[in-house]
N, C-alpha and C positions, 0 to 999 in steps of 0.2 A: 524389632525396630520398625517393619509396617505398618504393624498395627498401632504403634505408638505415633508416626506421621514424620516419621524420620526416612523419606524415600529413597535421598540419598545413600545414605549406611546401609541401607537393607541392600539396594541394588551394587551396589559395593562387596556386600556380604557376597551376593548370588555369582558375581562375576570370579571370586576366588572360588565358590564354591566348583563352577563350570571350568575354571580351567584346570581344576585337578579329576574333574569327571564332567566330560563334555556333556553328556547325557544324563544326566541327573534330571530327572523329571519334576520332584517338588522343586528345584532352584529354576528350570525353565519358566513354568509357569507360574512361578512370583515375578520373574523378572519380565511374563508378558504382561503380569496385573498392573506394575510399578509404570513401563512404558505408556502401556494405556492411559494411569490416569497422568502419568507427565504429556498429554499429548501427542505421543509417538504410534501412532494405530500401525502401521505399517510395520514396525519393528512387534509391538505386541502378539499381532498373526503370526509371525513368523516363529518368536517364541513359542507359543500356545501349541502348532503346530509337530516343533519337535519334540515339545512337552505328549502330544498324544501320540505320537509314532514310539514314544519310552514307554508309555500309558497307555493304553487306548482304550481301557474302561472305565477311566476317573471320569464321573458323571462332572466331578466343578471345574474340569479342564475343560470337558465340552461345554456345559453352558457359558463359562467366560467368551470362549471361541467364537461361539455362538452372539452372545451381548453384542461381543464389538465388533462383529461382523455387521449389524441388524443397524447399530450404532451408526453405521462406515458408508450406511444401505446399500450391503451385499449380500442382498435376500435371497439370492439363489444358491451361493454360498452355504451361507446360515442353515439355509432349509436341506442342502447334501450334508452338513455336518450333523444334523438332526438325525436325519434318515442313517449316518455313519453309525452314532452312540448306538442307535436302537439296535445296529447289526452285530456290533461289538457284545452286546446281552441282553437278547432279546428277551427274555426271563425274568432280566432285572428290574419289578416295578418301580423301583427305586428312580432308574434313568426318567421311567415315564412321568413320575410323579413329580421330580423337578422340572422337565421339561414341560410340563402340563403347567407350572407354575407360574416360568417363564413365559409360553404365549399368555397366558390368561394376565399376564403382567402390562403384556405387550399388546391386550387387546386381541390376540387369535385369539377368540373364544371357541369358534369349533374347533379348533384344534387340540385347545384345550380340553374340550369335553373329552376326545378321540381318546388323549392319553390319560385321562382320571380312567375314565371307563375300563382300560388296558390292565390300569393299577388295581380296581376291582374287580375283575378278572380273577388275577391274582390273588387278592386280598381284600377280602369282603369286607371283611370287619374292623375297618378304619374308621375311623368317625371323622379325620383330618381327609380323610379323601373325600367323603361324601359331603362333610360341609366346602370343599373346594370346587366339586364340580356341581353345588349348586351354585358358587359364585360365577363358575363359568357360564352357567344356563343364565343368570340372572345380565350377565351381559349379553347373551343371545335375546335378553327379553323375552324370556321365557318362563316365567315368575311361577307358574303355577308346578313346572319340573322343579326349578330350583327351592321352593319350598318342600316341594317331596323329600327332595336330597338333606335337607334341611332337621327334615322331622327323622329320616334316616341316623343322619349324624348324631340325633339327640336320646336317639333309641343304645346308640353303642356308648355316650359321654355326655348323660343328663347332667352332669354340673359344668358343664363345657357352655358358657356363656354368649360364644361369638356366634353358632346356630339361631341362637332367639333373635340376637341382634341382627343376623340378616335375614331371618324371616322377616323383621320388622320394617326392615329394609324393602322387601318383596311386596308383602301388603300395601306399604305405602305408595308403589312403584303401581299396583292395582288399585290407588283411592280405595281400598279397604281401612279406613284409619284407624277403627276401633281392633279390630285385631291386630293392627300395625302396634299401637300402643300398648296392648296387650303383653306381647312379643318382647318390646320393649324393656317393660318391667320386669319381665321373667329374667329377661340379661341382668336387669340394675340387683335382684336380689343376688344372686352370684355374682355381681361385678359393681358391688355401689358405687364405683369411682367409674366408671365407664362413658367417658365424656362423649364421646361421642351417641351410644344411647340416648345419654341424656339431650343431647343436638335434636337427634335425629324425633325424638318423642317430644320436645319441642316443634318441631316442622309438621307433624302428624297436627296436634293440639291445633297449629296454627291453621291449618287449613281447616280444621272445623268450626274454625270460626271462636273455638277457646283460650281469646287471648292471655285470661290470665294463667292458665295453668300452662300456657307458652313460656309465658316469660319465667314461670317461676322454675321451668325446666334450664332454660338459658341460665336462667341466675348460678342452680346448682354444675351447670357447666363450665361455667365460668370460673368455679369455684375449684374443679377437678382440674381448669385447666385456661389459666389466666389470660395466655398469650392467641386465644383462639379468636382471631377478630370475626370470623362471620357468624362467633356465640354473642359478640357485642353488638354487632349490625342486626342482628334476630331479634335478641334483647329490645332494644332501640325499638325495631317496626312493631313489636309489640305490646310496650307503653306506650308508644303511639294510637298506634289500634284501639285502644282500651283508654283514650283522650286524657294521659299522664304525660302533658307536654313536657312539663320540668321535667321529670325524670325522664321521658324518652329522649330530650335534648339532651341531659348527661351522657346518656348511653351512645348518643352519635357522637357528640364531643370525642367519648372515651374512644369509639371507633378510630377518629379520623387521627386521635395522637397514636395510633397504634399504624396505621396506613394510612398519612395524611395525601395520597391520591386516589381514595376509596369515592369513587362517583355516584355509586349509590347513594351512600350516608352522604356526602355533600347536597344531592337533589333531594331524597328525604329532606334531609335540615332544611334547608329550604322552605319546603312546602312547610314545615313544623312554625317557622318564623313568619309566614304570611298568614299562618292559622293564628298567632297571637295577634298579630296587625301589625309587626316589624316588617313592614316590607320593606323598607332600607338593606336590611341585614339578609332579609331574603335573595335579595336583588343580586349582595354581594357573594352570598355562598353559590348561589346559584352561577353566577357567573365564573366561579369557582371552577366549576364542575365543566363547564364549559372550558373554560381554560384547558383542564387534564386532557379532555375528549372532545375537539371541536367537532365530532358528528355525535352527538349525543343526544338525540331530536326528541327524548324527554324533557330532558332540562331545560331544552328551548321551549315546549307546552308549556312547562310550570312557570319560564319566567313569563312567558306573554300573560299569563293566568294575574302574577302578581302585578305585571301592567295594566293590566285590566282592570283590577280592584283600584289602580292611582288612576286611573280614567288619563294614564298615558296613550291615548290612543295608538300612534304612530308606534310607538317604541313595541307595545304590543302585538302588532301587526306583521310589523320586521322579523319579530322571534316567533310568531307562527307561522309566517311564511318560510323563514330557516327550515324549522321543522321538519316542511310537509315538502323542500327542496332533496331534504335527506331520504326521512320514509313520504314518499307521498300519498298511501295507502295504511298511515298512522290515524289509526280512528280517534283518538286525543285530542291531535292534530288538527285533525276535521271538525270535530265537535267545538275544542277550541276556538277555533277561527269563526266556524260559524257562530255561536255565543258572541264573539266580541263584536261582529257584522251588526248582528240585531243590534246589540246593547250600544251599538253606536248610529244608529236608525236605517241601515242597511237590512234592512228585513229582508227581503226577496233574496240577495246577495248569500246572506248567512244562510237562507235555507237549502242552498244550493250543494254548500259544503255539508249541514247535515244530512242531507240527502245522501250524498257519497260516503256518507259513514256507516247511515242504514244497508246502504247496498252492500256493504263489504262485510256486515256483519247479521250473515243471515240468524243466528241467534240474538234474542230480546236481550240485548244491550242499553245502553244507558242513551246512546247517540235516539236509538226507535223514542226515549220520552222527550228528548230536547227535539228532536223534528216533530213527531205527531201534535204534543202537547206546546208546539210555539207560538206564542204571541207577539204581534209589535208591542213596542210600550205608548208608541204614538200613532194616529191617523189622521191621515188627510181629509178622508168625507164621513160622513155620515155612513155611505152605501159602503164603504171602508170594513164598517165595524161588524155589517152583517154579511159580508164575505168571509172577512176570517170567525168570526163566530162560527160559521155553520165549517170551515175548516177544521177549527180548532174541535167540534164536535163530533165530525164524520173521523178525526182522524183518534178520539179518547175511543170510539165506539173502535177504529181497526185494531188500537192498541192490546186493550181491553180485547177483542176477539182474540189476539193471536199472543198473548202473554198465557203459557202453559205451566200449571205448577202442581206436575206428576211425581217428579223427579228433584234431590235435594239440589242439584245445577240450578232449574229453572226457577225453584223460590227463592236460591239466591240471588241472583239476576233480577228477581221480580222485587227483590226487597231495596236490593240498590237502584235500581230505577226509580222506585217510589222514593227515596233518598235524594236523590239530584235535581231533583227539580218539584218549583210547585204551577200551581193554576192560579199567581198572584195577580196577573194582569186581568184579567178573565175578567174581575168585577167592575174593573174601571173602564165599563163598554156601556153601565147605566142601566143594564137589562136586567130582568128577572132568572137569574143564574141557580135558581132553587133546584130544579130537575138535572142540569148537567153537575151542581155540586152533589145530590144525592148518589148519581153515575159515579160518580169519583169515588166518592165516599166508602159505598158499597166493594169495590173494586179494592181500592185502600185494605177494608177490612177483612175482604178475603185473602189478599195478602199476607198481611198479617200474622191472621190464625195459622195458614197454611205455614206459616218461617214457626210460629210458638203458639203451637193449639194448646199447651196447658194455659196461658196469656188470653185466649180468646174466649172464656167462659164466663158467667155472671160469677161475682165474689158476694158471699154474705158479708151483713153489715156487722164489722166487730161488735162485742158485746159494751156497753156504756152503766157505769153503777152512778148512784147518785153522785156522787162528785168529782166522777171524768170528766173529762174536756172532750171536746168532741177536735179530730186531728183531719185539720186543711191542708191539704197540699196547691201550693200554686206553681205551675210548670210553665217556664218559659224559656227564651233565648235572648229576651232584651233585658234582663236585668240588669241595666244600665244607663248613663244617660239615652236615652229614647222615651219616645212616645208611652208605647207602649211601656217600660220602664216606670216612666212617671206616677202616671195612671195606676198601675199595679199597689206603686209606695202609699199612694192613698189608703186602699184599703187596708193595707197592711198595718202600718203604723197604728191608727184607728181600733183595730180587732180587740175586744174584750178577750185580755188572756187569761181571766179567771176562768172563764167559756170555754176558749179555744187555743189550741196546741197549732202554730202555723207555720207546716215543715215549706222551703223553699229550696225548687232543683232548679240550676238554671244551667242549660245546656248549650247557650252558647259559648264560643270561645273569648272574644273582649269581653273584660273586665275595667272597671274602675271608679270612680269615690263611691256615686248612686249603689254598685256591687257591693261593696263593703258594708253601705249601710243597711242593704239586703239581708246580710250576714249580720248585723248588727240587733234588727230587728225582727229576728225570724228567733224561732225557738229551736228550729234547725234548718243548716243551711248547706246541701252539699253543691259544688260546684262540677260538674260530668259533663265536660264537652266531647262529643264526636265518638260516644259511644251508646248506645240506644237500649241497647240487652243491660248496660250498669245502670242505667238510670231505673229501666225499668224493672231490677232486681231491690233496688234503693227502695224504689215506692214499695212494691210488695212487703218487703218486710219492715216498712213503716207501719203497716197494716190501718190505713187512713180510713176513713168516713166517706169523705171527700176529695174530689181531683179538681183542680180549676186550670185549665189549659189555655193562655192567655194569644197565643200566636198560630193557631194552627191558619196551614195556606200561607207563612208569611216566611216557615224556614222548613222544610221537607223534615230535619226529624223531626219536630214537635207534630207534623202531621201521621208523621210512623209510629210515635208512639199512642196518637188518639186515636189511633186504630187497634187496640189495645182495650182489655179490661183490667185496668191495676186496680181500679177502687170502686166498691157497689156503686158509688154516685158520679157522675165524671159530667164537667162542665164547662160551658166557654163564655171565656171571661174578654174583658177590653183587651182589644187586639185588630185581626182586619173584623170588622162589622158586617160579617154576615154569615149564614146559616151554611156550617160545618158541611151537612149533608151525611154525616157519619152516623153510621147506625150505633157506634159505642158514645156517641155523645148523647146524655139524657134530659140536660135541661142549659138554655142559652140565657144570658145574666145579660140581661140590655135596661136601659132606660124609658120608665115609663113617658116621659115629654118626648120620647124621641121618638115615638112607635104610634101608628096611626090603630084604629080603632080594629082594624081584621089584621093585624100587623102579623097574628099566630101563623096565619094560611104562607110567611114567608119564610117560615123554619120547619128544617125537618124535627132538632129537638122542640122539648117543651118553652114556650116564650116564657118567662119570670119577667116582671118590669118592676126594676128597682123605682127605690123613689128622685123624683128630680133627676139629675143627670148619672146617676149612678157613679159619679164620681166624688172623693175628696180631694178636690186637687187641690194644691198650696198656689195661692196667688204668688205669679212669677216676681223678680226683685225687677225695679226699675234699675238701669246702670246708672252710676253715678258717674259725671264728666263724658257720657257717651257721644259717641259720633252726631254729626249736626246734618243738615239737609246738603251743605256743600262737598260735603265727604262722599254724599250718597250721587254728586253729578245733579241735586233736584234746587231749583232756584227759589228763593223767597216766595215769588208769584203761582209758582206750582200751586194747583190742586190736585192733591197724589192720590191715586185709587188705588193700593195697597191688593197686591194679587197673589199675596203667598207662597199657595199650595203649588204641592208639584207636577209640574207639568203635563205628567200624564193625565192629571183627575180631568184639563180642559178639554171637553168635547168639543168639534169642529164646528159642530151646528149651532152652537153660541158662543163662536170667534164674532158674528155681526155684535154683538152687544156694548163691545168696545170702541168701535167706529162710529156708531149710534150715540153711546154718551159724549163723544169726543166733537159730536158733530154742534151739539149744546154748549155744554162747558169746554169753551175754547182754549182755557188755561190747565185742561187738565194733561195728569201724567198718571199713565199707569205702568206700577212697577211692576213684575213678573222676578224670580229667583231660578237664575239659569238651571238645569240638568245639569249632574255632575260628566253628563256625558257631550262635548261640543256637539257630537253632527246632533244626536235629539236637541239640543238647544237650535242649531242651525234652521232644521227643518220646523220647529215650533215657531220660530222668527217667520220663516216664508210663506208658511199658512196665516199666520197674523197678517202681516203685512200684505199678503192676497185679502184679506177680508177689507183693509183699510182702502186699498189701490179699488176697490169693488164702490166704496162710497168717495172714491177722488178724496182720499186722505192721504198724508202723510206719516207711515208709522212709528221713521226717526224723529217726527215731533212730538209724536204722545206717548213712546213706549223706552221704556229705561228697562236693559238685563242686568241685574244685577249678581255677582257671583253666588256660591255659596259662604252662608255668612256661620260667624260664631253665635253662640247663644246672644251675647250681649248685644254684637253687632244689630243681630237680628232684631233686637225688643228695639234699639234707637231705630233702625228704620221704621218701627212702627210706629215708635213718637214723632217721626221725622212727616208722619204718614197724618192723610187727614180721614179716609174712611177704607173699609176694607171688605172689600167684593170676596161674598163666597162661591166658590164654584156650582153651578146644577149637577147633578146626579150625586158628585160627591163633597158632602160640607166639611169642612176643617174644621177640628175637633181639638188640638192643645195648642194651632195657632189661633182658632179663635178667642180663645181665653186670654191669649198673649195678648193679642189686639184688643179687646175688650179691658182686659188691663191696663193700657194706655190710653183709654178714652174711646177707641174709635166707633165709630156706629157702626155697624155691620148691617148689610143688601146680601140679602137673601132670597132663595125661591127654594122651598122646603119639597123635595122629592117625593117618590111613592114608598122608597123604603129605608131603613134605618141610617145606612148610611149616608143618608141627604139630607140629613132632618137635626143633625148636631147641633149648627147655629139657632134654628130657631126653636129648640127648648131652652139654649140658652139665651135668646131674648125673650122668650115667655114668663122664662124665672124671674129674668129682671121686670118683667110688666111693660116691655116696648113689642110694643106688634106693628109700628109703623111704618119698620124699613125690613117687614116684612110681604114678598110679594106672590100675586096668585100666578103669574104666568113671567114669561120673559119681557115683554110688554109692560107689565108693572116695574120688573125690574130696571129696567132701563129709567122707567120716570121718576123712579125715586131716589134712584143714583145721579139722575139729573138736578131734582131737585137740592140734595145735599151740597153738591156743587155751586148752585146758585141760589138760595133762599137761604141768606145770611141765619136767620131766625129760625128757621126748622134744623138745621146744624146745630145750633148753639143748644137748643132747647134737647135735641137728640143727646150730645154729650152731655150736657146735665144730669139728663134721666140716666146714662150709664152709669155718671159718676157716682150720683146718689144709690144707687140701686145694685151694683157691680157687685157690691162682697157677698149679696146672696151665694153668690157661684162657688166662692171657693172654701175649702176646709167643710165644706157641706156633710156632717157626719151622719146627718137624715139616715141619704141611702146605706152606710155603713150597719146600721141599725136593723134595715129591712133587707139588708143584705145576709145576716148573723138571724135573724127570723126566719128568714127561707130558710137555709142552713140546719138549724134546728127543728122545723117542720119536718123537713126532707129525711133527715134522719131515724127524725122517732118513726115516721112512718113505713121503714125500711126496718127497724128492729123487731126481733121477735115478740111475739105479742105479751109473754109476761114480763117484758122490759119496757114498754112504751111506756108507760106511768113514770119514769126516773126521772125523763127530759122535765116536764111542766110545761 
């Protein structure tokens, strides 16, 4: 009746049984079992009790006694009736051997060890004793006995499965993971269904960083054993790991209906939906988790993370200060906060907090590259730019010294720091960034090799019969609408596919139409975000010709993997404009109009100059029914000087140049396109506006912020626009195309290196050199003149008009793009295969 859960009947049973023999020892001590679990402790003892003065060697009447004594915390108790059993027979390894059971249950581990020991004493040749009191050791953290005990056990019951599996247990508990895994196996051949092996050889997998052989251990556990939610939670972080959003989202899903207050998988999910760009959805799981756990000062980092991405400032700021209210010694937190400081032009502020992250984290963490390697994205002076320059280089050189990678900890560490961040600001200072990009580079690729030396070595170039194709790979993160997206569709489209085979990896996480037709017009197309080892297992066994790397510097892993040898040729294509600095990079794909005559001396790889702009872009659509100049706040009488580009590209020391033109053309207005961030817009307003207040101007008469606009929006304000000012050091490059598409004339002054010199290859192409200028002094007169010389305006738009389709659909450089290509090639092929190419 007990054992069936009928307590009533049973205790019922015992109380007839007691009144016809008071002392009956198995009726006492069921009816102390019964009391017990009805709640009644007090009545239980007292059973149990007379149950041992009828008994006093039944070992399950002591250990019951025992439980709920321990249960009751009447540990002193407990521990006299312990010491009783053992007096009652002292011989009997039996007592020690459950009692060994019980503290090691209970967490006495040395106590436990006391009694296994007692029992092998006794009786050596147990193989249940010896793998017991290694589990004992192995809670003393003792791991190197309890494996002895281990191998012990496996000497008396080699088909005895549970020894492997806690040696596997030990190892792991030592980061030995390969013999953890090992161990592992050895349980799963004797115990194929051994779910928990399969967990635990999962967790092994995972910390080496092997996600898929993680998850596919999860899978098979899941499979042993459905109802295991931290096998779905593992599952989960492991298509994640391995950038399988969809299916990692299933796998959380599947978590959270199984433990719909699991805070884990809610803040993963999270993070998971702000990687696709749902940050709506993010905002609301996350707050989720919050909910469950209001001290939960991760969920508070990641949701500030996804305020950060909506340029909610405020709302950001609230949820890292939460945070760091909770842990304030959370280096997330720190890191966090300070990231969102800078990225809202609080520089000095933000580096305060990463400062306190460095401090707290004397190992090379992620926080050491977001403070050493930080930049504003905006300055106030000039003398601005060459203080943190020489910061930002004194502190790559401390980095750089004190990043150690002896030990597999510290190339992990050194691999994800190079991950988190890049040196994108760096360029937009207008200096000669060749020597600190090679520092980097160098650094990068030692990196690298040390995380995957078989990755770091030269690849020969596959073999080519006469009628192979020669197999391009083009690596990016913007396959999408973007810039650099765009750019990419050009050549691609274009590519002779009788020639050439052109595999496309694109490793960011947003997708959409532009992605598709990536996928469309690729001969292959795989899509690998946010894992760097699949992508670059992907390339390897493409076994390509060619690598064209179009983003490195603009997203850290396409910098992690150009630190990489996947293909004998590896290249960089449109993207940020300018030299890599990477020793695995061999040759830079730039435009011959755009590159001055010693232009080589500014790349560490080989310069290639495509022909004309090295691009095919598709001339942009004008919108039809678009916005008018009243939409935009600009009046009929406006003369708009069209300012673009983003904010950071303007340098301080040619803010006078707008004050200047302004001081001539009375009616003018120059637009500017706000930062998605207020304070940098803020602070770019009061530096203007100090330039204007310097010539007794007014800079709410001549300057309009406009927000950020839509594609479309964007083309009418350029038709709304009458000329369009390019910035010094750095020229717009598919706004100026946009704006030249609408007519406008472009003012220019063509820099010293590539990326200054965009606009005026493209008025060279078109045959206007007019409104191009030698110094800033020029610039201003001819932006003056535009303004007021009804006839040199009109004649300048003409000559675009007529002259403009040179630029676009330009299949030229496509041509001597696929010529290099084939050059490159044959000359890398073994010598009695060079004659195939032609």
């Amino acid at each position: 009746m007990h054992r069936s859960g009928h307590l009533v009947q049973a205790e019922t049973i015992c109380r007839q049984i007691l009144t016809g023999r008071p002392g009956q020892p198995d009726a006492l001590h069921l009816s102390g079992v019964i009391a017990h679990q009805d709640g009644r402790p007090e009545e239980a003892v007292a059973f149990l009790r007379q149950a041992l003065e009828a008994k006093p060697s039944d070992l399950n009447i002591h250990k019951n006694l025992i439980l709920i004594l321990r249960a009751t915390d009447q540990m002193a108790i407990a521990a006299f009736h312990c010491r009783k059993a053992l007096l009652a027979d002292s011989d009997n390894y039996q007592i020690y051997h459950g009692l060994g059971d019980l503290f090691c249950s209970d967490g006495y581990f040395e106590a436990a060890v006391g009694c296994y020991e007692k029992v092998l004493a006794i009786k050596p040749d147990s193989g249940a004793v010896w793998s017991n009191l290694g589990n004992a050791q192995q809670g003393r953290n003792l791991h190197d006995e309890a494996i002895a005990c281990y191998r012990n056990a496996l000497q008396l019951e080699p088909a005895n499965a549970e020894p492997y599996y806690n040696m596997g247990i030990a190892y792991s508990k030592k980061e030995m993971f390969d013999d953890a895994i090992i161990n592992f196996q050895k349980a799963l051949v004797l115990a194929p269904d051994h779910a928990q092996a399969l967990f635990n050889m999962g967790n092994a997998f995972k910390s080496q960083g092997c996600f898929v052989k993680a998850a596919a251990c999860y899978q098979k556990c899941i499979h042993c054993n459905g109802s295991d939610v931290d096998a779905h939670y593992n599952l989960a972080n492991a298509l994640y790991a391995q950038g399988q959003l969809r299916p990692a989202m299933e796998a959380y899903t599947e978590t959270l209906r199984r433990k719909p207050d699991h805070i884990f998988a809610l803040n993963n999910l999270g993070c998971l939906f702000k990687d696709l760009g749902a940050d709506t959805q993010a905002v609301s799981i996350l707050r989720r988790s919050i909910e469950i756990d209001p001290n939960y000062a991760a969920a508070y980092v990641n949701l500030g993370n996804v305020y950060k991405e909506r340029n909610e400032f405020e709302n950001a700021f609230q949820a890292c200060q939460k945070a760091l209210s909770l842990e304030p010694e959370n280096e997330d937190a720190l890191v966090s906060m300070g990231s969102l400081l800078k990225k809202e032009g609080r520089f000095d502020e933000g580096l305060e907090y990463l400062k306190q992250a460095v401090a707290l984290s004397p190992e090379i963490s992620n926080a050491w590259w977001y403070y050493y390697l930080a930049l504003p994205i905006l300055y106030e002076t000039e003398s601005d730019i060459a203080f943190y320059r020489k910061r930002f280089a004194d502190g790559m050189a401390t980095l750089i010294s004190a990043v150690k990678l002896s030990t597999p900890e510290q190339r992990k560490r050194a691999l994800a720091g190079i991950g988190s961040i890049t040196n994108f600001y760096l360029q937009y200072q207008g200096q000669d960034d060749l020597e600190l990009q090679k520092c980097y580079g160098r650094f990068v690729n030692g990196v690298m090799a040390a995380n995957f030396p078989e990755w770091g070595v030269s690849r020969p170039m596959p073999p080519l019969k006469n009628n192979d194709k020669i197999r391009i790979g083009y690596l990016s993160s913007f396959m999408r609408a973007h810039t650099v997206g765009h750019f990419l569709m050009g050549w691609l489209e274009n590519h002779d596919r009788m020639k050439f085979e052109v595999h496309c990896y694109h490793i960011g996480h947003a997708t959409d139409t532009l992605t598709e037709a990536f996928e469309q017009k690729s001969d292959r197309f795989y899509h690998i975000p946010g894992n760097i080892e699949a992508v670059a297992k992907r390339i390897l066994d493409d076994e390509l010709h060619i690598l064209v790397f179009t983003d490195i510097g603009m997203f850290a892993p396409a910098t992690q993997l150009a630190g990489l040898r996947l293909a004998p040729i590896q290249c960089k294509g449109w993207g940020h404009p300018v030299s890599t600095g990477s020793p695995t990079i061999d040759y830079y794909l730039s435009s011959d109009l755009m590159e001055t005559e010693g232009a080589a001396a500014h790349y560490s790889e080989t310069l290639v100059r495509l022909p004309n702009l090295a691009l095919a872009f598709n001339a942009p659509q004008i919108p039809k029914n678009g916005k008018t100049r009243q939409d935009f706040g600009i009046s009929d009488n406006d003369f708009v000087f069209l300012t673009s580009q983003s904010l950071f590209k303007y340098l301080p020391q040619y803010d006078k140049i707008y004050p200047r033109i302004a001081a001539v053309v009375k009616n003018a207005k120059f637009v500017f396109i706000s930062n998605p961030s207020a304070g940098i817009t803020k602070r770019f307003r009061k530096r203007i506006e100090g330039a204007f207040n310097r010539h007794n101007l007014s800079m709410d008469r001549f300057c309009i912020f406009q927000p950020r606009l839509s594609p479309n929006d964007f083309m009418s304000l350029n038709q709304a626009s009458n000329v369009l000012l390019d910035p010094f050091s750095w020229s717009g490059g598919k706004t100026t195309l946009e704006g030249i598409r609408c007519g406008l004339p472009v003012v220019t002054c063509p820099g010293r290196f590539m990326r200054g010199r965009h606009a005026v290859a493209m008025l060279k192409m078109m045959g206007i050199t007019e409104t191009i200028a030698e110094d800033a002094k020029a610039y201003i007169a001819i932006a003056c003149r535009l303004g007021s010389d009804r006839d040199f305006y009109d004649r300048i738009r003409n000559a675009i008009a007529a002259n403009r389709h040179r630029l676009y659909n330009d299949e030229t450089c496509i041509r001597g793009l696929e010529a290099f290509y084939r050059r490159v090639v044959q000359a890398h092929l073994p010598g009695q295969e060079k004659a195939t190419l032609g």
